[in-house]
C-alpha positions in Angstrom: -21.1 14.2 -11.7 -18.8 12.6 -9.3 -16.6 9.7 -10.7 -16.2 8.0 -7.6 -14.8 4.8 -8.8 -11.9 7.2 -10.5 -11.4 9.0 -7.2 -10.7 5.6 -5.6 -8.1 4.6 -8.3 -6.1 7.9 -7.5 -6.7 7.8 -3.5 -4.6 4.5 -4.0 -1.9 6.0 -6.2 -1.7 8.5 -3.3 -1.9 5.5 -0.3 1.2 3.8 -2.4 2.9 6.7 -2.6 2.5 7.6 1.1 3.6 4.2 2.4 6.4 3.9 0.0 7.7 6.9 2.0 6.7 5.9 5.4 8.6 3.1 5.0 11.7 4.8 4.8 11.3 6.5 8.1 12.5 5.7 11.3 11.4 6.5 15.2 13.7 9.3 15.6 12.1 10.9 12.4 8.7 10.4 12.9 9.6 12.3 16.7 10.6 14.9 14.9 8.1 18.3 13.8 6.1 18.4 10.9 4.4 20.9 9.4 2.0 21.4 11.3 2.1 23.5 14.3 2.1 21.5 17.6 2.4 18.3 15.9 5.4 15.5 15.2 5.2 13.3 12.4 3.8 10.6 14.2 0.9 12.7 14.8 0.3 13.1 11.0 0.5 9.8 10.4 -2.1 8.5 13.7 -4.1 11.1 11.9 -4.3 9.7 8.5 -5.3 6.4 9.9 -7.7 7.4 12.4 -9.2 9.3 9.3 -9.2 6.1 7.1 -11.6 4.5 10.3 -13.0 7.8 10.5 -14.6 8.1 6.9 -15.0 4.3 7.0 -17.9 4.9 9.3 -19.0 7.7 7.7 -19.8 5.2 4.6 -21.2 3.0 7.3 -23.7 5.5 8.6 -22.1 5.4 11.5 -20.8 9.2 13.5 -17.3 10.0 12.0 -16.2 10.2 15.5 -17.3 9.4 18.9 -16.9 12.9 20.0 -14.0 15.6 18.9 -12.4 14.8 22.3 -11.9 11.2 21.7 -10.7 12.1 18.1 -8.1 13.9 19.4 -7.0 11.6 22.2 -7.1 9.4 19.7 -4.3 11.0 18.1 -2.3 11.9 21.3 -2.4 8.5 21.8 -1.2 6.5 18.8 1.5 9.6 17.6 4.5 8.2 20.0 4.1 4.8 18.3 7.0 3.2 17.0 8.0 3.4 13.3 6.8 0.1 12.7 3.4 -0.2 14.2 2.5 3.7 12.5 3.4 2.3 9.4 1.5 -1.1 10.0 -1.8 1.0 11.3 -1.9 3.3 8.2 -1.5 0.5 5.8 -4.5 -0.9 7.1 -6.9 1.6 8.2 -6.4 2.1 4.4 -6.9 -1.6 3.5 -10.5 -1.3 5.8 -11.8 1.8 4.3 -11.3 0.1 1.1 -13.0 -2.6 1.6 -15.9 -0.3 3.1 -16.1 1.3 -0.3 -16.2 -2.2 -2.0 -19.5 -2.8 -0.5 -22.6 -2.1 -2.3 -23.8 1.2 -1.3 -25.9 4.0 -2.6 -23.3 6.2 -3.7 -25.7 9.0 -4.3 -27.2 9.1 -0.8 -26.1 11.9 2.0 -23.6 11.4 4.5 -22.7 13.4 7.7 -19.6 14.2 8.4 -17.7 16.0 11.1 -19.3 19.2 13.0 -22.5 18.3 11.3 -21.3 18.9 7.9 -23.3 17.1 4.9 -22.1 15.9 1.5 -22.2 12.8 -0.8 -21.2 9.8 -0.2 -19.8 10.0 -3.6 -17.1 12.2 -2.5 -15.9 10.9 0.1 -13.4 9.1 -1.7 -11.9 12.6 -3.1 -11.9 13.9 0.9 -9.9 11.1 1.5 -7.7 11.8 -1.3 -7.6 15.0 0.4 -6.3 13.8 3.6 -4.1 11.5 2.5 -2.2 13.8 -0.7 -2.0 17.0 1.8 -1.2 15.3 5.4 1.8 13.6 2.8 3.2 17.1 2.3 2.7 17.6 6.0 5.1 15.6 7.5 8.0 17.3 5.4 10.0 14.4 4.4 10.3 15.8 0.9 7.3 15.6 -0.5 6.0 19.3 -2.0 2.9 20.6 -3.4 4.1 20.8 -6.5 4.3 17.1 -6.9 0.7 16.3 -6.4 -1.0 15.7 -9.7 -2.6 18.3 -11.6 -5.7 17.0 -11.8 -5.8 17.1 -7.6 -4.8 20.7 -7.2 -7.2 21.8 -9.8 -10.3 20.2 -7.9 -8.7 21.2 -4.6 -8.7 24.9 -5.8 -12.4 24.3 -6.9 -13.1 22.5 -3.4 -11.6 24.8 -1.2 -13.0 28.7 -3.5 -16.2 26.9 -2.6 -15.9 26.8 1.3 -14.7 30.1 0.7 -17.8 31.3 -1.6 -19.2 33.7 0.9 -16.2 35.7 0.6 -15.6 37.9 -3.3 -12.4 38.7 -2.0 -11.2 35.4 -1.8 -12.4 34.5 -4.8 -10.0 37.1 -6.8 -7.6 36.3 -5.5 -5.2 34.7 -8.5 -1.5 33.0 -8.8 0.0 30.0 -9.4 -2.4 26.7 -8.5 -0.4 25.0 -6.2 0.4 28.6 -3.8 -3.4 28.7 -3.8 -3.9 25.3 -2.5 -1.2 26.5 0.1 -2.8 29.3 1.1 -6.5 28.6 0.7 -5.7 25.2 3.1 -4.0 27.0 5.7 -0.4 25.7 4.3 1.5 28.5 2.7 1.5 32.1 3.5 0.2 33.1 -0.3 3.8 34.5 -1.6 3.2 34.9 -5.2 -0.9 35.8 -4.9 -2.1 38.6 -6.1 -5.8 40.0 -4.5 -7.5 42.9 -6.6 -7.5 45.0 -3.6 -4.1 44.6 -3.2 -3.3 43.1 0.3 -4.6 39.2 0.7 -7.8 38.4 2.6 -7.4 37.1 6.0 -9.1 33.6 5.8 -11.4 32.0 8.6 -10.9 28.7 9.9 -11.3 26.0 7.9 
């Protein structure tokens, strides 16, 4: 059973912690690359807000987004902000999904998400979590998976074999939990994996 309420509690440990660090930022940082191929850290950051909006609707019953194009103009758009209105805009797309959660709400009932993907509502609060605790080690201010909390990178490794549950290779594969949630996200090459068959899968899109 999903504990959403418990899920909510730690997404907000993980919103602190995010803005905490945002706030020490500047423009010329958030110019700079992150992680993510293509992308500056102000892109990281217009993502995790338009996210917060994003799943807001999803809650709502509404389409996560209008189409993938305006998601990502959407992004385009709001990266080159400046330091100060990034900062402002994550703090409260956070504050509005929030309050969507406070609502009363069938937390049992089917959502859509993105690409026509299904799930409960009640775990939408942990795909936030998601967003927010991964798209933090993203921008590369310092921030590493091995400082997300245990209880995140087990349920992430559980999250992430089961996209991946088509696939028996992927599922031997063993090593440290935290260069697992690197790898099996996309984030780390798999350097300290081990595969029974010796050489790593090659993983599809996520």
């Amino acid at each position: 059973m999903i504990d959403h309420e418990r899920d909510l509690a730690s997404l907000d440990e993980a919103t602190e912690r995010l803005l905490a660090a945002v706030a020490g930022l500047d423009n010329v940082t958030l110019a700079g690359p992150s992680r993510l191929p293509g992308w500056s850290r102000g892109h990281v950051l217009a993502h995790i807000a338009r996210n917060a909006d994003a799943l807001g609707n999803v809650l709502a019953g509404l389409p996560m987004y209008e189409t993938s194009e305006a998601r990502d103009a959407d992004i385009e758009r709001d990266a080159p902000r400046p330091h100060a209105v990034q900062l402002e805009d994550v703090r409260g797309s956070a504050a509005r999904f929030r309050e969507r959660t406070g609502l009363p709400a069938d937390w049992s009932r089917t959502v859509t998400l993105r690409n026509g993907v299904t799930d409960s509502a009640a775990r939408v609060p942990f795909r936030r979590w998601v967003e927010v605790a991964l798209h933090h080690v993203d921008l590369n201010i310092g921030y590493e998976l091995e400082d997300l909390p245990e209880e995140f990178i087990e349920r992430e490794i559980d999250f992430l074999r089961r996209r991946f549950s088509g696939d028996p290779a992927v599922a031997g594969v063993t090593g440290p939990p935290q260069a697992l949630v690197g790898w099996l996200s996309g984030r780390r090459d798999g350097a300290g994996l081990k595969a029974p068959a010796g050489a790593l899968p090659v993983l599809p899109p996520l």
